[in-house]
N, CA, C and O atoms as a GROMACS GRO file, in nm:
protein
  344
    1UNK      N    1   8.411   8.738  10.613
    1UNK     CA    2   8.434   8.882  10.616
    1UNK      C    3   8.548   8.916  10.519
    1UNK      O    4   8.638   8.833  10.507
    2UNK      N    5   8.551   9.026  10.452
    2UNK     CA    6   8.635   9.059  10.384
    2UNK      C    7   8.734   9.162  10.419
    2UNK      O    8   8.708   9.260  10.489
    3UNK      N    9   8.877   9.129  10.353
    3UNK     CA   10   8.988   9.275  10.404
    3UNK      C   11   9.043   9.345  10.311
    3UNK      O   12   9.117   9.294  10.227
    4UNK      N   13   9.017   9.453  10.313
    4UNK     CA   14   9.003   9.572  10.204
    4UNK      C   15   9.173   9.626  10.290
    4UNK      O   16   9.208   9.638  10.408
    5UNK      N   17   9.237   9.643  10.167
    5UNK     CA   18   9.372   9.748  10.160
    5UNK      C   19   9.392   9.814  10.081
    5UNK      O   20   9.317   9.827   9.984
    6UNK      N   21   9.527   9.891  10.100
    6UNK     CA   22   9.620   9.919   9.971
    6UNK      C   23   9.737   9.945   9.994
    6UNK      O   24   9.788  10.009  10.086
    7UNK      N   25   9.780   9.896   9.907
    7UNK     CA   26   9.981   9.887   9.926
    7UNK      C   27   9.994  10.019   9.856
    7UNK      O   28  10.112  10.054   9.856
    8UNK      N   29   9.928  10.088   9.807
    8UNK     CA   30   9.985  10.260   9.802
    8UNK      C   31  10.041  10.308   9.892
    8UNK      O   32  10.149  10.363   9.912
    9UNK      N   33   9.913  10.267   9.971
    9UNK     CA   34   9.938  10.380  10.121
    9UNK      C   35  10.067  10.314  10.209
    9UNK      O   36  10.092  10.356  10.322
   10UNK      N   37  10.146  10.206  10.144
   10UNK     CA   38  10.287  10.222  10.226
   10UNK      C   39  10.388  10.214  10.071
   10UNK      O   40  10.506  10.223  10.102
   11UNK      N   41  10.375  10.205   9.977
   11UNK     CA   42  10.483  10.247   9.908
   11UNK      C   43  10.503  10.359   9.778
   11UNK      O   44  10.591  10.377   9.694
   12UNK      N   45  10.336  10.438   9.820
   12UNK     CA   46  10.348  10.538   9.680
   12UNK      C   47  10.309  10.479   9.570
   12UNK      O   48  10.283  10.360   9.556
   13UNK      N   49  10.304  10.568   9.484
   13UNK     CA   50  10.222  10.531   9.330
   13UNK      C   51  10.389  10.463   9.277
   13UNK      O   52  10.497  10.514   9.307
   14UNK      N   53  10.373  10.355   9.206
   14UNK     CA   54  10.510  10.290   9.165
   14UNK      C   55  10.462  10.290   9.015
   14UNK      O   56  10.505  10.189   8.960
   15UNK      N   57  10.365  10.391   8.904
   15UNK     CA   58  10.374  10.380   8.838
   15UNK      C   59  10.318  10.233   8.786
   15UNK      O   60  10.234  10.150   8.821
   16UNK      N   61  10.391  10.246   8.708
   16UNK     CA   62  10.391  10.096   8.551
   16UNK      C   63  10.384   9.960   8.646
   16UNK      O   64  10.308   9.866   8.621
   17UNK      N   65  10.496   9.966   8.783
   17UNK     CA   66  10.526   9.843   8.874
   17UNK      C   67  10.387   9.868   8.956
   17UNK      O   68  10.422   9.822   9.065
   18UNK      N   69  10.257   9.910   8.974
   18UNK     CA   70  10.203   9.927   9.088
   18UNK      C   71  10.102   9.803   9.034
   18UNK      O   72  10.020   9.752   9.111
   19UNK      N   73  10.110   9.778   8.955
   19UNK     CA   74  10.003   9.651   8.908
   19UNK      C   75  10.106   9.504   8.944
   19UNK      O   76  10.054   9.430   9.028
   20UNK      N   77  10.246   9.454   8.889
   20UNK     CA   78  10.288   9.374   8.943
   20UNK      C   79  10.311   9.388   9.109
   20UNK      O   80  10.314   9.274   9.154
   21UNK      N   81  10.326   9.483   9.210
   21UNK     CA   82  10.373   9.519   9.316
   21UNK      C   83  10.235   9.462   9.372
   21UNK      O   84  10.241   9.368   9.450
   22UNK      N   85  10.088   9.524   9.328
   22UNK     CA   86   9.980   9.439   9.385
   22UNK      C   87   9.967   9.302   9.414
   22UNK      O   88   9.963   9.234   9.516
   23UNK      N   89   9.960   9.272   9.230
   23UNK     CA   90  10.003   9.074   9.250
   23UNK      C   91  10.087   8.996   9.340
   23UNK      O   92  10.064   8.883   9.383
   24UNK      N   93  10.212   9.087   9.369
   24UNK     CA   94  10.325   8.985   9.484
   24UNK      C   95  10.237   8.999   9.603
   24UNK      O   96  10.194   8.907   9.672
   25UNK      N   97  10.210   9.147   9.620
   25UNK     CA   98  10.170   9.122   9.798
   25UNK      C   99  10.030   9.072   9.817
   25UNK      O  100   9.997   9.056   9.935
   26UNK      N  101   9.922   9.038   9.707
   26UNK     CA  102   9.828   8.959   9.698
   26UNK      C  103   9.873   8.767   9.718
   26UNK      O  104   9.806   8.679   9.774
   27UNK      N  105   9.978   8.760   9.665
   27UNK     CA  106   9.982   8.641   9.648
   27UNK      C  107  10.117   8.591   9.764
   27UNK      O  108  10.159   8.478   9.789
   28UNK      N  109  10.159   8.720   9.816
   28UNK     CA  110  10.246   8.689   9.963
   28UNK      C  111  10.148   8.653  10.105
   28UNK      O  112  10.164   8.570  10.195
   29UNK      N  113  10.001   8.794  10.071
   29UNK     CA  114   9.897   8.724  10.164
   29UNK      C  115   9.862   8.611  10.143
   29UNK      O  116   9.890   8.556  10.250
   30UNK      N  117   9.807   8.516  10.063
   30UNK     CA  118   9.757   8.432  10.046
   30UNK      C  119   9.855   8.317  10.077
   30UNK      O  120   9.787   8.224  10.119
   31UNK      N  121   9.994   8.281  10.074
   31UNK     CA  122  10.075   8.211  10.097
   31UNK      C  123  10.075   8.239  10.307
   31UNK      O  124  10.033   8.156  10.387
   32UNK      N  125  10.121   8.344  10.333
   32UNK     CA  126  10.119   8.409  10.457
   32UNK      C  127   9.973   8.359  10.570
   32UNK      O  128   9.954   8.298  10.675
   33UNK      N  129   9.902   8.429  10.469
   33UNK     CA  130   9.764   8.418  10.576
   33UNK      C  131   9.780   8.604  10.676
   33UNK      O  132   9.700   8.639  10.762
   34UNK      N  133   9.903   8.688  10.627
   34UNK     CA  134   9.882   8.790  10.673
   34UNK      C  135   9.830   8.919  10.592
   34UNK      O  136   9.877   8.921  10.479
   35UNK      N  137   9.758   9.011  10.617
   35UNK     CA  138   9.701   9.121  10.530
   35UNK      C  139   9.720   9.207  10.616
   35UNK      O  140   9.696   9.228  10.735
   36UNK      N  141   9.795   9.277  10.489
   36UNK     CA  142   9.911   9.450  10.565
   36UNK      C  143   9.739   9.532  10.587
   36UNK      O  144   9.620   9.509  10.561
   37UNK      N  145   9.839   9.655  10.662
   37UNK     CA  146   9.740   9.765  10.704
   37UNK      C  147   9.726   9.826  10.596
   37UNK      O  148   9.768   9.786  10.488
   38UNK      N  149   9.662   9.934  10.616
   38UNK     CA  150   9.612  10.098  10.489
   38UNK      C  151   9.693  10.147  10.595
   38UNK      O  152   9.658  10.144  10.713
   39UNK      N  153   9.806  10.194  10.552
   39UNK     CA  154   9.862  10.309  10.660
   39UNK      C  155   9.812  10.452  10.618
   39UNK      O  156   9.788  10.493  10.504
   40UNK      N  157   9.801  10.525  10.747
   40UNK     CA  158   9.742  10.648  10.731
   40UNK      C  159   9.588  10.678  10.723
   40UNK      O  160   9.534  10.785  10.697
   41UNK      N  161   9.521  10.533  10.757
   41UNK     CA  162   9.356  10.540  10.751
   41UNK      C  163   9.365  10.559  10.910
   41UNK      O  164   9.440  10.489  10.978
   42UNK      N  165   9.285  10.656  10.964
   42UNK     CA  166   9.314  10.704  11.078
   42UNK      C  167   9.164  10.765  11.113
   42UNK      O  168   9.101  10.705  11.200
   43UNK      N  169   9.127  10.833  11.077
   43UNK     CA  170   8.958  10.872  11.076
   43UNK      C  171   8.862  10.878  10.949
   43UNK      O  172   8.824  10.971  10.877
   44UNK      N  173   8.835  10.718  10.951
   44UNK     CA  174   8.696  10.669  10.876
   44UNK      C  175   8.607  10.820  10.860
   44UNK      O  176   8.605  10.906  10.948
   45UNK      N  177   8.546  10.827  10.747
   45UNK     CA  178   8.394  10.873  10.729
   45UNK      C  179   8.285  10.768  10.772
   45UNK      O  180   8.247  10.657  10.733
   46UNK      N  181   8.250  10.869  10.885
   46UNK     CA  182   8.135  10.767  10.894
   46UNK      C  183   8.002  10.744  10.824
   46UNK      O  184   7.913  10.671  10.869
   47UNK      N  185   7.995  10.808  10.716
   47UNK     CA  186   7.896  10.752  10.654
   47UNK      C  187   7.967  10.658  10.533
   47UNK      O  188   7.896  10.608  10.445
   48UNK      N  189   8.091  10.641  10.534
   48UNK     CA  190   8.128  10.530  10.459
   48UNK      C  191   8.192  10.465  10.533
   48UNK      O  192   8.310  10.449  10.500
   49UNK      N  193   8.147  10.400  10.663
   49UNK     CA  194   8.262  10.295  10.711
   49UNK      C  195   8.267  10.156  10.651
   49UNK      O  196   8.166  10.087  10.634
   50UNK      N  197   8.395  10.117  10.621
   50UNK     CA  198   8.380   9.954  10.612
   50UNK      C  199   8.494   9.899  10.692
   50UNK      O  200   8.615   9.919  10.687
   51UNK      N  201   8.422   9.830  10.763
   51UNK     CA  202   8.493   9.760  10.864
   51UNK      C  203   8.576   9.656  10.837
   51UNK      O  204   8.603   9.587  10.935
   52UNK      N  205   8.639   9.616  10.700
   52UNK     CA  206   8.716   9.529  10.659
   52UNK      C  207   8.831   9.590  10.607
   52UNK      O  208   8.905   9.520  10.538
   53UNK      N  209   8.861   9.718  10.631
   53UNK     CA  210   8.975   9.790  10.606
   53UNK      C  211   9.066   9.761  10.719
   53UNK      O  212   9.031   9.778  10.836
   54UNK      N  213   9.207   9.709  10.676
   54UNK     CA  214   9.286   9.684  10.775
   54UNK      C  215   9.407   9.825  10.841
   54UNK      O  216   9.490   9.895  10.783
   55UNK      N  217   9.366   9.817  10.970
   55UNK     CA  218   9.431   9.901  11.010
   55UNK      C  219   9.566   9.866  11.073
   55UNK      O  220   9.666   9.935  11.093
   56UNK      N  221   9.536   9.728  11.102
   56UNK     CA  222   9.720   9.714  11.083
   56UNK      C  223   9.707   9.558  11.096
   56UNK      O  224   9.590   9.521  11.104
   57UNK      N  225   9.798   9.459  11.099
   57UNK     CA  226   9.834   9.353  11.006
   57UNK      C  227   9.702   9.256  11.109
   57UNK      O  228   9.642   9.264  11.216
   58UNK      N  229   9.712   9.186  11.016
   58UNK     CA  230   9.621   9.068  11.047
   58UNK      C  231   9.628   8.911  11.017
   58UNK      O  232   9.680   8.876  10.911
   59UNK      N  233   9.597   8.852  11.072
   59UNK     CA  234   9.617   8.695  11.048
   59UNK      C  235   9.504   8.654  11.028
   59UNK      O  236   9.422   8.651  11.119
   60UNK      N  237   9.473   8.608  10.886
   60UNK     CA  238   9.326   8.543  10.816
   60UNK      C  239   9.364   8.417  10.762
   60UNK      O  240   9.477   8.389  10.724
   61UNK      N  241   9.234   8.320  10.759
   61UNK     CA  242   9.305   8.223  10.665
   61UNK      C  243   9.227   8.254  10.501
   61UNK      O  244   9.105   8.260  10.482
   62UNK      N  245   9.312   8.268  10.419
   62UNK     CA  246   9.292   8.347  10.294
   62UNK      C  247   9.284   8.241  10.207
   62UNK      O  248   9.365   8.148  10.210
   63UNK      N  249   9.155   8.250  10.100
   63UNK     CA  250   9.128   8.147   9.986
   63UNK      C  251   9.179   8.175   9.842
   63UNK      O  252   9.244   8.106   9.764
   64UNK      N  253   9.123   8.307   9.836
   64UNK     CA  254   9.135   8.450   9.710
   64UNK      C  255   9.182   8.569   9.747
   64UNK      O  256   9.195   8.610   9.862
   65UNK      N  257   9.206   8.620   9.655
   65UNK     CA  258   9.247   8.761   9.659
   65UNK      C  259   9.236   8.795   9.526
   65UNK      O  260   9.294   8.745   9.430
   66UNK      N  261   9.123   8.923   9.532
   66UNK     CA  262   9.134   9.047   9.419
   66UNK      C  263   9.176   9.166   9.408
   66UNK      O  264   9.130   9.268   9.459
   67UNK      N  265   9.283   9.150   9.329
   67UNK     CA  266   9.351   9.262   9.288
   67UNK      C  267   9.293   9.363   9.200
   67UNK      O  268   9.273   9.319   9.088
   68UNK      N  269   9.264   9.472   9.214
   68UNK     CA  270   9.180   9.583   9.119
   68UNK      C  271   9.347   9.661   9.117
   68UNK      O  272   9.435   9.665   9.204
   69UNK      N  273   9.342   9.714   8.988
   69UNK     CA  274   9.432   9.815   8.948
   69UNK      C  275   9.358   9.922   8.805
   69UNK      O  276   9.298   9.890   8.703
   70UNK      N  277   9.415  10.106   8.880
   70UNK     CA  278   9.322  10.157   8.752
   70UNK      C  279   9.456  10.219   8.725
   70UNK      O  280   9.529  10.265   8.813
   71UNK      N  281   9.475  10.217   8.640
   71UNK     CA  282   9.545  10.305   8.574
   71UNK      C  283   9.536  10.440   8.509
   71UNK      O  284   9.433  10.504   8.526
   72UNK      N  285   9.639  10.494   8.432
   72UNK     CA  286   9.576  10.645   8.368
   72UNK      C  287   9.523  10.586   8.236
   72UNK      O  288   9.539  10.475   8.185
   73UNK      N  289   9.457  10.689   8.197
   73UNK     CA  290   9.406  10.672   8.077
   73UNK      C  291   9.339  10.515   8.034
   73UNK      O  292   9.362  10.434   7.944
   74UNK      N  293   9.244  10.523   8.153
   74UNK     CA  294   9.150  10.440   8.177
   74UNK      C  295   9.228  10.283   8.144
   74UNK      O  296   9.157  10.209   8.077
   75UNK      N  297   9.302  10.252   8.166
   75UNK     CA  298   9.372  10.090   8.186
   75UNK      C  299   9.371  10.053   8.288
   75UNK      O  300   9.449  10.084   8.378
   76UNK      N  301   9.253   9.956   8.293
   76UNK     CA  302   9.224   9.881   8.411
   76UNK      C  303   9.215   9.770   8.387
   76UNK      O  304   9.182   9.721   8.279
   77UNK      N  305   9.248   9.705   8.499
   77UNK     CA  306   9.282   9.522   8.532
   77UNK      C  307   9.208   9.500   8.662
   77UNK      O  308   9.199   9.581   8.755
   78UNK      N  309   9.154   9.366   8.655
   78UNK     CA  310   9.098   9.304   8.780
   78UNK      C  311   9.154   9.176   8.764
   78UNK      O  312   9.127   9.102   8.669
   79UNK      N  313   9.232   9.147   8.859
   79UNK     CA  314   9.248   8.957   8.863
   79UNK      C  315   9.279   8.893   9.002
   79UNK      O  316   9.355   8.927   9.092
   80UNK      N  317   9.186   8.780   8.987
   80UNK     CA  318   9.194   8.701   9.120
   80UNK      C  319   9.256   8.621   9.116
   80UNK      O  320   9.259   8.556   9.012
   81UNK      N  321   9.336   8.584   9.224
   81UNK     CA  322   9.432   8.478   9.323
   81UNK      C  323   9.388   8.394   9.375
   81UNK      O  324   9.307   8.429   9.461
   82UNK      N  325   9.402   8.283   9.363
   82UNK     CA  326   9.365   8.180   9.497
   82UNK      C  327   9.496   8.082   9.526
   82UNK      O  328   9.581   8.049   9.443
   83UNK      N  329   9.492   8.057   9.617
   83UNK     CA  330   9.584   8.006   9.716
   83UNK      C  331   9.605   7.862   9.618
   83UNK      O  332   9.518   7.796   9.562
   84UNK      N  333   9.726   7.845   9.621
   84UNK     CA  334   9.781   7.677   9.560
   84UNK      C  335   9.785   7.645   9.688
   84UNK      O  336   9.821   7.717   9.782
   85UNK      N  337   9.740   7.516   9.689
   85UNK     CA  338   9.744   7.370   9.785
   85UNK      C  339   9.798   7.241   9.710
   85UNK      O  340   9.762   7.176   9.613
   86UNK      N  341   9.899   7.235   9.800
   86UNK     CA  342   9.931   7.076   9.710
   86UNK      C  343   9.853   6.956   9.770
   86UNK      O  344   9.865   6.844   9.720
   0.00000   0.00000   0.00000
């Protein structure tokens, strides 16, 4: 199953930092095994529910993580994480 967030919805648009700010807390879950909430997701559409939106913290054991970031003026990045194991 998958867990859909966003670290917007607890620290605001950070601009230029909102693409590194993704990567840490992508790669803090994946060290962790915890995945923050969407704060403020409170009443789903139900004709778009997805049930992998976290509504508040969770304990997964995490392999990957994809980070999507769009930017203005169409600058967009996608990059995946996976967990180091020694």
């Amino acid at each position: 199953r998958v867990s859909v967030n966003a670290t917007k919805s607890m620290v605001g648009h950070t601009l230029g930092a909102a693409g590194a700010i993704g990567a840490i807390v992508c790669a803090l879950a994946l060290d962790t095994g915890l995945v923050h909430p969407t704060v403020n997701y409170e009443d789903p559409d139900p004709d778009c529910a997805l049930p992998g939106i976290a509504r508040e913290t969770r304990k997964r054991p995490l392999k990957v993580a994809l980070l999507n970031a769009f930017g203005f003026g169409s600058n967009n990045a996608a990059v995946v994480l996976k967990k180091f194991v020694r």
